[in-house]
N, C-alpha and C positions, 0 to 999 in steps of 0.2 A: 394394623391390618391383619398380620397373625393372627392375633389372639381373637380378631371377631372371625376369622373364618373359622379356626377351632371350634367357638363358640359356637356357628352356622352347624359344622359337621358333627357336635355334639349332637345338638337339637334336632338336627333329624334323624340320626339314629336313635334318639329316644322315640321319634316316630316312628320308625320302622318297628321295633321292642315291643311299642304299646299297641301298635297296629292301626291307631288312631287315623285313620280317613280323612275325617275333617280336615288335619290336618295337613295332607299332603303337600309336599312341595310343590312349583309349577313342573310343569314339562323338561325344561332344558334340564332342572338338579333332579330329576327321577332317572333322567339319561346319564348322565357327569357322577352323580352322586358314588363312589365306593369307601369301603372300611378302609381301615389302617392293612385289614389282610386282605386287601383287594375284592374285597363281596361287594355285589349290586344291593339295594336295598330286597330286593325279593331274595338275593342269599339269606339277608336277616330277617326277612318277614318268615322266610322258611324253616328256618333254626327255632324262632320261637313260636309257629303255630299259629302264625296271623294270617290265617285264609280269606279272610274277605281284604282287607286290604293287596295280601300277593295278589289277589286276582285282579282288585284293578287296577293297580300301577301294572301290571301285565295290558291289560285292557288301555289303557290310558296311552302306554309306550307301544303298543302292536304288537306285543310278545320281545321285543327290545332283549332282555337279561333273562329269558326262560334257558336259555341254555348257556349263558357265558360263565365264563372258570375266574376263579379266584385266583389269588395268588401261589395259592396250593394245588390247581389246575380240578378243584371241586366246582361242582355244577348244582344251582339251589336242591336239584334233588340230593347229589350227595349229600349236601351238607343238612336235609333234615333226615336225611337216612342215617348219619352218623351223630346227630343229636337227636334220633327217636323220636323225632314228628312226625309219626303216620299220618297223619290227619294233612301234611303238608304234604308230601309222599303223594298221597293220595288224589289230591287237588293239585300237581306237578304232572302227574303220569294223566289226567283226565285232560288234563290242557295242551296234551301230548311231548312232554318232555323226553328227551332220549336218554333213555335209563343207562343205554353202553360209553356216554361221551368222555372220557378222559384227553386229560393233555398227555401230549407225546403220543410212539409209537405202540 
């Protein structure tokens, strides 16, 4: 049972990575879904530059992970600000993401 859900959380981080649409999981694992470092899939969609997919698992979830924190209290914007995805950046801030949100005080 392990090993297939590893296999499960593989599989769709490689969907998030490729950006791949079609592929999408249903509803419940777009909500459930996070990394090993606590990211939603729009954290990874963001990191690697997959704007049409972030937008619609955004679309899909009601904006669901537009603003939740990782494990690192990173927000998808941080985290394609800190991996130099403008282009994610850019389609985060236009979907209205809060550029100031940090965890803690």
């Amino acid at each position: 049972v392990l090993a297939q859900r590893a296999a499960e959380q593989a599989e769709i981080l490689a969907i998030a990575r490729s950006g791949d649409i079609s592929r999408l999981p249903p509803y419940a694992e777009l909500l459930a879904w996070r990394s090993n470092k606590g990211g939603s899939l729009v954290h990874v969609m963001a990191r690697y530059g997959r704007i049409a997919a972030l937008v619609e698992v955004l679309r899909r979830t009601k904006g669901a992970h537009l603003n939740s924190l990782d494990n690192y209290g990173r927000t998808p914007l941080a985290v394609s600000a800190e991996f130099g995805a403008l282009a994610s950046a850019r389609a985060l801030l236009s979907l209205r993401a809060e550029p100031n949100l940090r965890e803690g005080p």
